[in-house]
C-alpha positions, 0 to 999 in steps of 0.5 A, spaced: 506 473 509 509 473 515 507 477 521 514 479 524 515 485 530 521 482 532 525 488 528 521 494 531 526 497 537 521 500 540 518 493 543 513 497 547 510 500 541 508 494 536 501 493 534 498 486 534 497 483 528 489 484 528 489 492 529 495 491 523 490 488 518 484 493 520 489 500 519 491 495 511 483 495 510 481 501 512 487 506 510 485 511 504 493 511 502 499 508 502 506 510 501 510 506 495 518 506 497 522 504 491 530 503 489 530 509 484 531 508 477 538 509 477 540 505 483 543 511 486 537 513 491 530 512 493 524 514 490 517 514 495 511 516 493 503 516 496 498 513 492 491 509 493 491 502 494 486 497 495 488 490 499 485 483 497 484 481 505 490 476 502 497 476 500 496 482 495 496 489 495 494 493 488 495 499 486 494 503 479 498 507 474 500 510 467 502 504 463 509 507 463 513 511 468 517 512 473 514 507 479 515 502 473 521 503 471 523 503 478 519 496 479 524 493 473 531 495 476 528 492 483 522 488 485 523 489 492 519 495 496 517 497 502 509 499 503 507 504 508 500 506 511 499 510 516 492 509 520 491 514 526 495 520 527 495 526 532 499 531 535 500 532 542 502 539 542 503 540 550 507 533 550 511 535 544 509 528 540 504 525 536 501 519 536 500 514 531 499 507 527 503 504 521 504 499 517 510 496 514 510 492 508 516 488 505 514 486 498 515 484 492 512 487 486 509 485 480 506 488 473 503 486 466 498 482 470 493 477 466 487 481 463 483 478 469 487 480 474 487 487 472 480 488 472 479 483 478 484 490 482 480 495 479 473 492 482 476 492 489 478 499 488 471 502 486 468 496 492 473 500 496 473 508 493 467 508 490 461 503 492 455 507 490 457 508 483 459 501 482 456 501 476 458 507 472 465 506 475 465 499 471 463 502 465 469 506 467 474 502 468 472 497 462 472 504 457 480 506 460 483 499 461 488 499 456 490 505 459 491 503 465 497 498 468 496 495 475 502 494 479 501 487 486 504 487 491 506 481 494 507 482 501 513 478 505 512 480 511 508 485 515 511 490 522 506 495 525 507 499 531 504 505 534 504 510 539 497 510 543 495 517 545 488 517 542 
Protein backbone atom coordinates (compact mmCIF):
# COMPACT_ATOMS: atom_id res chain seq x y z
CA UNK A 1 0.00 0.00 0.00
CA UNK A 2 1.05 3.32 -1.12
CA UNK A 3 0.47 6.58 0.47
CA UNK A 4 0.41 9.18 -2.45
CA UNK A 5 -1.00 13.14 -2.33
CA UNK A 6 1.12 14.01 -5.29
CA UNK A 7 -2.23 13.78 -7.53
CA UNK A 8 -4.61 15.91 -5.07
CA UNK A 9 -4.48 19.65 -7.18
CA UNK A 10 -5.11 21.27 -4.30
CA UNK A 11 -1.74 20.56 -2.63
CA UNK A 12 -2.54 23.03 0.40
CA UNK A 13 -5.57 20.64 1.28
CA UNK A 14 -3.99 17.27 1.54
CA UNK A 15 -4.02 15.20 5.17
CA UNK A 16 -1.04 13.56 6.19
CA UNK A 17 -1.02 10.02 6.43
CA UNK A 18 -1.56 9.76 10.08
CA UNK A 19 -4.87 11.44 10.29
CA UNK A 20 -5.81 9.20 6.80
CA UNK A 21 -5.37 6.19 8.82
CA UNK A 22 -7.63 7.39 11.76
CA UNK A 23 -10.72 8.79 9.50
CA UNK A 24 -10.22 4.76 8.00
CA UNK A 25 -10.55 3.18 11.31
CA UNK A 26 -12.77 5.19 12.67
CA UNK A 27 -15.35 5.96 9.53
CA UNK A 28 -18.87 4.11 9.98
CA UNK A 29 -19.27 3.95 6.24
CA UNK A 30 -17.76 4.13 3.10
CA UNK A 31 -18.60 4.66 -0.60
CA UNK A 32 -17.56 1.56 -3.04
CA UNK A 33 -17.29 2.97 -6.74
CA UNK A 34 -17.27 0.22 -9.48
CA UNK A 35 -17.22 -0.16 -13.30
CA UNK A 36 -20.78 -1.03 -13.99
CA UNK A 37 -21.64 -4.32 -15.03
CA UNK A 38 -22.31 -3.44 -18.36
CA UNK A 39 -19.20 -1.39 -18.71
CA UNK A 40 -20.95 1.65 -19.77
CA UNK A 41 -21.02 3.68 -16.77
CA UNK A 42 -20.36 3.65 -12.76
CA UNK A 43 -22.05 2.25 -10.25
CA UNK A 44 -21.02 3.70 -6.27
CA UNK A 45 -22.83 2.73 -3.50
CA UNK A 46 -22.57 3.29 0.67
CA UNK A 47 -21.82 0.61 2.92
CA UNK A 48 -20.33 -0.32 6.24
CA UNK A 49 -16.79 -1.55 6.01
CA UNK A 50 -14.35 -2.63 8.77
CA UNK A 51 -10.57 -1.86 7.85
CA UNK A 52 -7.73 -4.89 9.10
CA UNK A 53 -5.15 -1.91 10.25
CA UNK A 54 -3.49 -3.49 7.36
CA UNK A 55 -3.47 -3.70 3.78
CA UNK A 56 -7.54 -4.93 3.37
CA UNK A 57 -10.74 -3.49 3.91
CA UNK A 58 -13.71 -5.96 3.97
CA UNK A 59 -17.17 -5.19 3.35
CA UNK A 60 -20.24 -7.75 3.45
CA UNK A 61 -23.10 -8.68 0.92
CA UNK A 62 -25.59 -11.01 -0.42
CA UNK A 63 -23.89 -13.86 -2.19
CA UNK A 64 -25.14 -12.69 -5.41
CA UNK A 65 -25.78 -9.40 -6.77
CA UNK A 66 -25.07 -6.52 -8.48
CA UNK A 67 -21.47 -5.40 -6.49
CA UNK A 68 -20.33 -8.59 -7.56
CA UNK A 69 -21.17 -9.05 -10.91
CA UNK A 70 -19.50 -5.61 -11.09
CA UNK A 71 -16.43 -6.86 -9.07
CA UNK A 72 -16.27 -9.86 -12.16
CA UNK A 73 -16.29 -7.69 -15.10
CA UNK A 74 -13.60 -5.36 -13.36
CA UNK A 75 -11.30 -5.77 -9.81
CA UNK A 76 -10.45 -2.19 -10.02
CA UNK A 77 -12.36 0.17 -7.52
CA UNK A 78 -12.09 3.15 -5.81
CA UNK A 79 -12.85 3.21 -2.03
CA UNK A 80 -14.16 6.54 -0.39
CA UNK A 81 -14.63 7.50 3.51
CA UNK A 82 -15.64 10.74 4.59
CA UNK A 83 -14.58 11.58 8.19
CA UNK A 84 -15.53 15.14 9.50
CA UNK A 85 -17.95 17.36 7.65
CA UNK A 86 -19.61 20.60 8.28
CA UNK A 87 -21.00 23.39 6.44
CA UNK A 88 -19.99 26.75 6.72
CA UNK A 89 -23.21 28.57 5.82
CA UNK A 90 -21.67 32.49 5.95
CA UNK A 91 -18.78 31.18 3.83
CA UNK A 92 -20.74 29.67 1.45
CA UNK A 93 -18.30 26.13 2.15
CA UNK A 94 -18.25 23.04 3.96
CA UNK A 95 -15.55 21.86 5.68
CA UNK A 96 -14.39 18.02 5.44
CA UNK A 97 -12.18 14.88 5.24
CA UNK A 98 -11.65 12.14 2.67
CA UNK A 99 -10.10 9.13 2.17
CA UNK A 100 -9.53 7.67 -1.35
CA UNK A 101 -8.66 4.26 -1.75
CA UNK A 102 -7.37 2.76 -5.32
CA UNK A 103 -8.29 -1.13 -4.71
CA UNK A 104 -8.29 -4.27 -5.85
CA UNK A 105 -10.99 -6.24 -4.98
CA UNK A 106 -11.60 -9.98 -4.11
CA UNK A 107 -14.53 -12.25 -3.03
CA UNK A 108 -15.18 -16.42 -2.68
CA UNK A 109 -12.50 -16.00 0.14
CA UNK A 110 -11.36 -18.99 2.13
CA UNK A 111 -14.03 -19.98 4.82
CA UNK A 112 -11.52 -18.64 7.72
CA UNK A 113 -10.95 -15.31 5.86
CA UNK A 114 -14.56 -14.65 5.77
CA UNK A 115 -15.25 -15.31 9.47
CA UNK A 116 -12.02 -13.56 10.42
CA UNK A 117 -14.03 -10.11 8.42
CA UNK A 118 -17.12 -10.85 10.09
CA UNK A 119 -15.35 -10.83 13.52
CA UNK A 120 -14.06 -7.32 12.97
CA UNK A 121 -17.07 -6.13 11.83
CA UNK A 122 -18.89 -7.01 15.19
CA UNK A 123 -15.30 -5.85 17.06
CA UNK A 124 -16.11 -2.60 15.25
CA UNK A 125 -20.01 -2.34 15.24
CA UNK A 126 -21.06 -4.02 17.88
CA UNK A 127 -18.64 -4.70 20.54
CA UNK A 128 -20.77 -5.45 23.49
CA UNK A 129 -23.02 -8.07 21.70
CA UNK A 130 -19.80 -9.86 20.94
CA UNK A 131 -21.01 -13.07 21.45
CA UNK A 132 -24.54 -13.08 20.28
CA UNK A 133 -23.26 -11.54 17.11
CA UNK A 134 -20.86 -14.69 16.70
CA UNK A 135 -23.74 -16.72 17.06
CA UNK A 136 -25.24 -14.75 14.37
CA UNK A 137 -22.60 -14.76 12.01
CA UNK A 138 -21.97 -18.40 12.29
CA UNK A 139 -26.14 -18.93 11.86
CA UNK A 140 -26.06 -16.98 8.62
CA UNK A 141 -22.83 -17.55 6.93
CA UNK A 142 -23.31 -19.34 4.21
CA UNK A 143 -25.62 -16.53 3.30
CA UNK A 144 -23.22 -14.19 3.60
CA UNK A 145 -20.40 -13.39 0.98
CA UNK A 146 -17.25 -11.09 1.99
CA UNK A 147 -15.78 -9.05 -0.49
CA UNK A 148 -11.36 -7.66 0.53
CA UNK A 149 -10.42 -5.00 -0.78
CA UNK A 150 -6.72 -4.82 -1.17
CA UNK A 151 -5.88 -1.27 -0.97
CA UNK A 152 -2.95 -0.03 -3.66
CA UNK A 153 -2.78 3.39 -2.81
CA UNK A 154 -4.25 5.99 -0.40
CA UNK A 155 -4.76 10.10 -1.05
CA UNK A 156 -6.52 12.19 1.51
CA UNK A 157 -7.25 15.98 1.70
CA UNK A 158 -9.50 17.99 3.59
CA UNK A 159 -10.53 21.43 4.11
CA UNK A 160 -10.24 22.48 7.77
CA UNK A 161 -12.67 24.79 9.14
CA UNK A 162 -13.55 22.90 12.21
Amino acid sequence: MKFNNENIRRQDRTLDEKRAFEILKEGEYGILSMQSEDGQGAYGIPLSYVWDRGNSIYIHCAPIGRKLTCIDRCQQVSFCVVGRTKVIPNKFTTAYESVVMKCTAHHGLHDAERMSALSLFLSKYYPNNKIEGMQYAEKSFFRTEIIRLDIEEVSAKSKALF
